[in-house]
Residue frames relative to the residue before (quaternion, step in Angstrom):
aa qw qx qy qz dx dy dz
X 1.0000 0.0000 0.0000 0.0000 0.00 0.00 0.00
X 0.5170 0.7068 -0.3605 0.3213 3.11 1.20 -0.47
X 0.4976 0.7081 -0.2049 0.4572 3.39 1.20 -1.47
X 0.6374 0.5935 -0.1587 0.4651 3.18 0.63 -1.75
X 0.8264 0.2784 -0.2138 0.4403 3.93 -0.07 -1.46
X 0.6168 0.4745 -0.4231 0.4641 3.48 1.45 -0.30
X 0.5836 0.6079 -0.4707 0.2614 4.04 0.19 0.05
X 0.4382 -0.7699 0.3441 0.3111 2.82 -0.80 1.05
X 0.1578 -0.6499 0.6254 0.4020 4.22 -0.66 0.30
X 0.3175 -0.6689 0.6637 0.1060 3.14 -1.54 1.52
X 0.5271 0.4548 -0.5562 0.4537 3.90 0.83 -0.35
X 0.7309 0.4789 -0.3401 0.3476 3.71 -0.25 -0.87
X 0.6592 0.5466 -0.2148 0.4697 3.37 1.17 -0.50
X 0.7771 0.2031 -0.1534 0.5756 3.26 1.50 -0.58
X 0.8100 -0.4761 0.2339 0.2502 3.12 1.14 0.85
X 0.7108 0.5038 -0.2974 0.3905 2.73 1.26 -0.23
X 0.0127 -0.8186 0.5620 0.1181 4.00 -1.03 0.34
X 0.8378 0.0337 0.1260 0.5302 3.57 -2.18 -0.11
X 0.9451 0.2464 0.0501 0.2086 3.69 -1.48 0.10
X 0.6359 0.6404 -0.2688 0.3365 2.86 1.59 -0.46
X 0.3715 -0.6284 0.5611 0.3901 3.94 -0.68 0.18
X 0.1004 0.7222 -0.6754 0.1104 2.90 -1.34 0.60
X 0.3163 -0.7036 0.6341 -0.0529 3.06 -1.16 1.97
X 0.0405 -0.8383 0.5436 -0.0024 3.27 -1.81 0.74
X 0.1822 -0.8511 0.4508 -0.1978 3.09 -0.15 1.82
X 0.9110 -0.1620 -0.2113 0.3148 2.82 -0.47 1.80
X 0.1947 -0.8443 0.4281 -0.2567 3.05 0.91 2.02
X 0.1738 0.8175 -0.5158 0.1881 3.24 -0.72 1.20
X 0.7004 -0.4789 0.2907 0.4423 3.95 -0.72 0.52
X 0.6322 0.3850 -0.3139 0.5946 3.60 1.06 -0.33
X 0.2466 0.8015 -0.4682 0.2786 3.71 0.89 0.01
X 0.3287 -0.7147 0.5654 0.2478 4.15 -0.05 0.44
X 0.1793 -0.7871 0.5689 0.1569 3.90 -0.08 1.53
X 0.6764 0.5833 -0.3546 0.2767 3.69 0.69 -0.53
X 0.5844 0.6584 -0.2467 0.4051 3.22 1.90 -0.94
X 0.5827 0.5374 -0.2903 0.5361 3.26 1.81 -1.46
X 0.7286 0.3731 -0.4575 0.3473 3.55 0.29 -1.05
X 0.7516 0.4612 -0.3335 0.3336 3.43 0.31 -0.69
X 0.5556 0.4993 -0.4725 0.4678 3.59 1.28 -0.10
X 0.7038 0.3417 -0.3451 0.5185 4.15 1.22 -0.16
X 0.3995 0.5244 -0.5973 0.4568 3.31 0.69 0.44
X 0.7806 0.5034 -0.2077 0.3067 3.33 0.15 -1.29
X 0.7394 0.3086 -0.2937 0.5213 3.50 0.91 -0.91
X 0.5717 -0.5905 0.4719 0.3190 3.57 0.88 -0.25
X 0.8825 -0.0316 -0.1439 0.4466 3.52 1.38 0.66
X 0.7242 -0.4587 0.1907 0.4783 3.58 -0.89 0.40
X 0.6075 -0.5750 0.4481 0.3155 3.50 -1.25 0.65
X 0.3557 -0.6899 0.4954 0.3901 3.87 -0.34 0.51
X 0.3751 -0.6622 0.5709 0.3081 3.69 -1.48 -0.45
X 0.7739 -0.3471 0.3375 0.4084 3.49 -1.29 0.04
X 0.5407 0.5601 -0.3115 0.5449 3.47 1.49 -0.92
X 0.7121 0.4874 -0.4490 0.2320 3.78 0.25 -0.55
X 0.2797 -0.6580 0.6176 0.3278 3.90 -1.08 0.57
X 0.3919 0.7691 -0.4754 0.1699 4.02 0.26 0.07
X 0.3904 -0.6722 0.4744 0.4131 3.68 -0.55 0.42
X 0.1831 -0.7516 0.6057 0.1863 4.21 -0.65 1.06
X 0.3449 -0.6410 0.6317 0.2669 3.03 -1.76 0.31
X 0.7655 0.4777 -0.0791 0.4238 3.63 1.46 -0.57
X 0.3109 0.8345 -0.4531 -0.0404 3.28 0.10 -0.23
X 0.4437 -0.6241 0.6107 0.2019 3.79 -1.02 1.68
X 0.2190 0.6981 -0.6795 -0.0545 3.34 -0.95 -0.12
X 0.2436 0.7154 -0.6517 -0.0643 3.56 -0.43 0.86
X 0.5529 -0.5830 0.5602 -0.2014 2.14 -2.07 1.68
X 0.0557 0.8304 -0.5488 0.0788 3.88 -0.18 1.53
X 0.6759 -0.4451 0.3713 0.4551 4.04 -0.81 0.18
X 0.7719 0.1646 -0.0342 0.6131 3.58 -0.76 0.07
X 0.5096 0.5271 -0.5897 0.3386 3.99 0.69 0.71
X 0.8399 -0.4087 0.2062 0.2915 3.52 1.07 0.38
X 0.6523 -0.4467 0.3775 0.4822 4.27 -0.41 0.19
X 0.3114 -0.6906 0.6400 0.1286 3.91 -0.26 1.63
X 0.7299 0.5415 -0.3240 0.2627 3.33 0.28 -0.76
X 0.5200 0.4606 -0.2948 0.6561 3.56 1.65 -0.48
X 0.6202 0.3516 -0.4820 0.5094 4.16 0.58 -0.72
X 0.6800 0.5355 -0.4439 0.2317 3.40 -0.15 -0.91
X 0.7383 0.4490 -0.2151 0.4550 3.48 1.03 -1.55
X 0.6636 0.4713 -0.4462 0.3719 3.46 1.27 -0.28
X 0.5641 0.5802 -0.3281 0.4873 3.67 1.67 -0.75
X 0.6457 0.5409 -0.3088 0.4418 3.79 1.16 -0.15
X 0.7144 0.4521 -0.3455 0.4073 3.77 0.73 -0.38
X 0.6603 0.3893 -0.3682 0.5262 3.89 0.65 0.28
X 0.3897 0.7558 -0.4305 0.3025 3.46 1.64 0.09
X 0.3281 -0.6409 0.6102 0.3306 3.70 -1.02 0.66
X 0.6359 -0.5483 0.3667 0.4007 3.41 -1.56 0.75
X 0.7939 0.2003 -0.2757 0.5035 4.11 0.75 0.07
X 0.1323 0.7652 -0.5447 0.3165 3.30 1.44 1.29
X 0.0895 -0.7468 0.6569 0.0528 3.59 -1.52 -0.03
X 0.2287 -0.7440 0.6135 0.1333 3.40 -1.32 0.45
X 0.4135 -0.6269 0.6525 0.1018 3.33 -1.42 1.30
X 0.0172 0.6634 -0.7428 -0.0884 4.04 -0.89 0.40
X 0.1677 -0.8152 0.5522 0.0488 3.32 -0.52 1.18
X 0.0419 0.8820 -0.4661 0.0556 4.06 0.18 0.56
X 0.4611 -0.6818 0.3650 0.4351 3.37 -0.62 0.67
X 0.6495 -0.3851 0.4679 0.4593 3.79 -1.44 0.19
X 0.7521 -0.2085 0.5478 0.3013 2.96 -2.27 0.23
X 0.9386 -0.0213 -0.1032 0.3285 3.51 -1.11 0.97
X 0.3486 0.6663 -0.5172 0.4087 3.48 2.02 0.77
X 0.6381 -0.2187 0.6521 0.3461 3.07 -1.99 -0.48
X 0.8720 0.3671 -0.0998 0.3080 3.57 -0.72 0.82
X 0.4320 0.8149 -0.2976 0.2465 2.87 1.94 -1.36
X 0.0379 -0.7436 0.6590 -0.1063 3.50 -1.37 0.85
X 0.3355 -0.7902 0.4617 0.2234 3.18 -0.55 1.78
X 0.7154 -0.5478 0.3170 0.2961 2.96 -1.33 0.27
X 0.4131 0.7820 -0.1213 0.4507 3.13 1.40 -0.72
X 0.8240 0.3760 -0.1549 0.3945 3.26 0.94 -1.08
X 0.6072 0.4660 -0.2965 0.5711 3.08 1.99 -0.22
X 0.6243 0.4738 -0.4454 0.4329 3.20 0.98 -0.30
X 0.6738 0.5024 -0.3750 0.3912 3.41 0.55 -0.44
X 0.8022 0.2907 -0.3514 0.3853 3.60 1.01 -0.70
X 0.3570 0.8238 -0.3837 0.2159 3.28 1.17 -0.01
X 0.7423 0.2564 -0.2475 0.5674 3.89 1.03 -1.16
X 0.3906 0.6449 -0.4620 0.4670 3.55 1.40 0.11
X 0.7255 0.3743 -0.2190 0.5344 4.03 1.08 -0.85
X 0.6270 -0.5950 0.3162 0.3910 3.43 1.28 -0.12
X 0.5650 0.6167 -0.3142 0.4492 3.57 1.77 -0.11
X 0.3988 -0.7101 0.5321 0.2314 3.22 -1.60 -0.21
X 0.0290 0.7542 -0.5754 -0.3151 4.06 -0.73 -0.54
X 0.2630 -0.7335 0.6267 -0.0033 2.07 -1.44 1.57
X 0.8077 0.0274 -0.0218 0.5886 3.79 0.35 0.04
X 0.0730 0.6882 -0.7051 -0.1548 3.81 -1.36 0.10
X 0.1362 -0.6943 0.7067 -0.0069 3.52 -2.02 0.51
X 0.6271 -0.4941 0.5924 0.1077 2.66 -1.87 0.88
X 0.2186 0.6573 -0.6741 0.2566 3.55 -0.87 1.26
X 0.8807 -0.2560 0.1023 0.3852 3.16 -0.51 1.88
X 0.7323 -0.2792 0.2119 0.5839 4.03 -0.71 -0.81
X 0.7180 0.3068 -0.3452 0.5208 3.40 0.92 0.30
X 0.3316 -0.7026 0.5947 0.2068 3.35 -1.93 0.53
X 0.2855 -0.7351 0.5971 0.1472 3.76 -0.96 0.64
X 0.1523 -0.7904 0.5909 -0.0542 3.34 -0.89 1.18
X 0.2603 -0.8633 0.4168 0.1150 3.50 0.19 1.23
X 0.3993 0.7941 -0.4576 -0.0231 3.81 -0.84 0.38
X 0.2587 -0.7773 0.5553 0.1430 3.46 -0.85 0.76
X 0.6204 -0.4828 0.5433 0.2946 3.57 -1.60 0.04
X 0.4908 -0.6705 0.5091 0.2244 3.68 -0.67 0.97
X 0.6131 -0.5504 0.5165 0.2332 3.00 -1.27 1.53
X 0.4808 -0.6369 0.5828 0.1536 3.82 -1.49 1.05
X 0.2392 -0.6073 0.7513 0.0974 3.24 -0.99 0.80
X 0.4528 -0.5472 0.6535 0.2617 2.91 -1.94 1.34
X 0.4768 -0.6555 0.5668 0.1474 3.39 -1.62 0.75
X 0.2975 -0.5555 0.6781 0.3783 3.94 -0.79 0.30
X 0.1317 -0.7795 0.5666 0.2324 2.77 -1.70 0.68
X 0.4924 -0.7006 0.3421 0.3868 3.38 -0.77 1.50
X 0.2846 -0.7637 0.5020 0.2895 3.69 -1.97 0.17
């Protein structure tokens, strides 16, 4: 049991809870299985694919060197987004296979229209949290 009280919950860490949708975007064999199971434990069901047309509240996206222009993933992980959706870039750590400075998300992020707002530690991978800036109400002109 021990084993058990020491794991880490990666839904609660990223925010995530009961009910929520949650998309996953770019899934591969190096892919953290404990992170997935415990993000469907938590919402009560299976993570959706790239194939889904549903509106998400979540989206995983993990995110490896040489996996290609963030700025096209990001904007494609951003248009089924609900309007207080967010996006997880999940990248391997410092000194993985795969690794992806940090830099590079920060840089393409307001370039997709997002923000970071927070990043964490989750096992051999790091999560970099960002969401889409809150609308402002517009005057309307006369």
């Amino acid at each position: 049991m021990v084993a058990a009280a020491d794991a880490q919950n990666y839904a609660q860490k990223l925010g995530i809870s009961h009910g929520m949708v949650v998309q996953e975007l770019g899934w591969d064999e190096d892919s953290d299985d404990d992170l997935r199971a415990d993000v469907e434990d938590t919402i009560g069901d299976e993570l959706l694919d790239e194939d889904s047309d549903e509106v998400i509240d979540v989206v995983l996206l993990w995110w490896r060197d040489g996996d290609g222009d963030l700025v096209d993933a990001l904007m494609d992980a951003i248009s089924p987004l609900a309007d207080e959706g967010f996006v997880w870039v999940l990248t391997p750590k410092t000194g993985q296979s795969g690794h992806v400075e940090p830099s590079e998300i920060a840089e393409s992020a307001p370039t997709a229209g997002l923000t970071q707002t927070s990043a964490i530690n989750l096992g051999t991978w790091t999560g970099s949290r960002l969401v889409q800036p809150k609308a402002r109400a517009v005057p309307k002109q006369r």
